[in-house]
C-alpha positions, 0 to 999 in steps of 0.5 A: 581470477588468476594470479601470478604468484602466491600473492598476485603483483609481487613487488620488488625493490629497486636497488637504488632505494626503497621504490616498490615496483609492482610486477604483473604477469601479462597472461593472468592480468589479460585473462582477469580483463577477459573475464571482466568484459565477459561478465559485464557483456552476459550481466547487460545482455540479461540486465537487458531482457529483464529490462524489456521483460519489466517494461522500463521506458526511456531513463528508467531503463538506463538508471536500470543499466547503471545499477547493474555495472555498479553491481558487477563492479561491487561483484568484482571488488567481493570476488577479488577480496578489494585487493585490486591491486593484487590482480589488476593494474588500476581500478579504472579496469574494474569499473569502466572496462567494457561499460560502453560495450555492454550499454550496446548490448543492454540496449539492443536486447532492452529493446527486442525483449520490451518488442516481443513483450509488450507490442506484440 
């Protein structure tokens, strides 16, 4: 993951008091959302074949879906050291970012792996 500087968002102080500010540099903020929406497409894409591949059907295959973002996200939290704030905005970017995407995506290869599987 990239960061801005030494620590990531540096924080500076306003001269009228003691408010932190904290300052992100848009190019490595943009690029760890990339890396984020990239991670959770291939996980659905592979969580979704697998899936087919295991022969989920209806809710089961969902409930499949949500340990997977909920792994990705534990991934992410690890990989940043659950210092978020150092190299994003909020944690909503790390836990729902490209969730719904994703779900497209899962769904689309759960069902054309499960087809290829089990039907034929």
């Amino acid at each position: 993951m990239a960061i801005g500087d030494e620590l990531g968002a540096s924080e500076k102080k306003l001269k009228s008091g003691n408010i932190d500010v904290p300052i992100f540099n848009a190019e490595n903020l943009q690029n760890n959302m990339k890396i984020i929406y990239y991670s959770r497409t291939f996980l659905s894409i592979i969580g979704g074949v697998v899936a087919g591949i295991l022969g989920f059907t209806g809710m089961m295959g969902f409930i499949f879906y949500f340990l997977i973002m909920a792994v990705t996200s534990l991934g992410i939290a690890i990989k940043a050291k659950f210092s978020i704030h150092n190299y994003f905005d909020s944690w909503n970017r790390v836990l729902l970012d490209g969730f719904f995407g994703g779900l497209m995506s899962f769904v689309l290869f759960w069902t054309f792996a499960y087809d290829i599987v089990h039907i034929f």
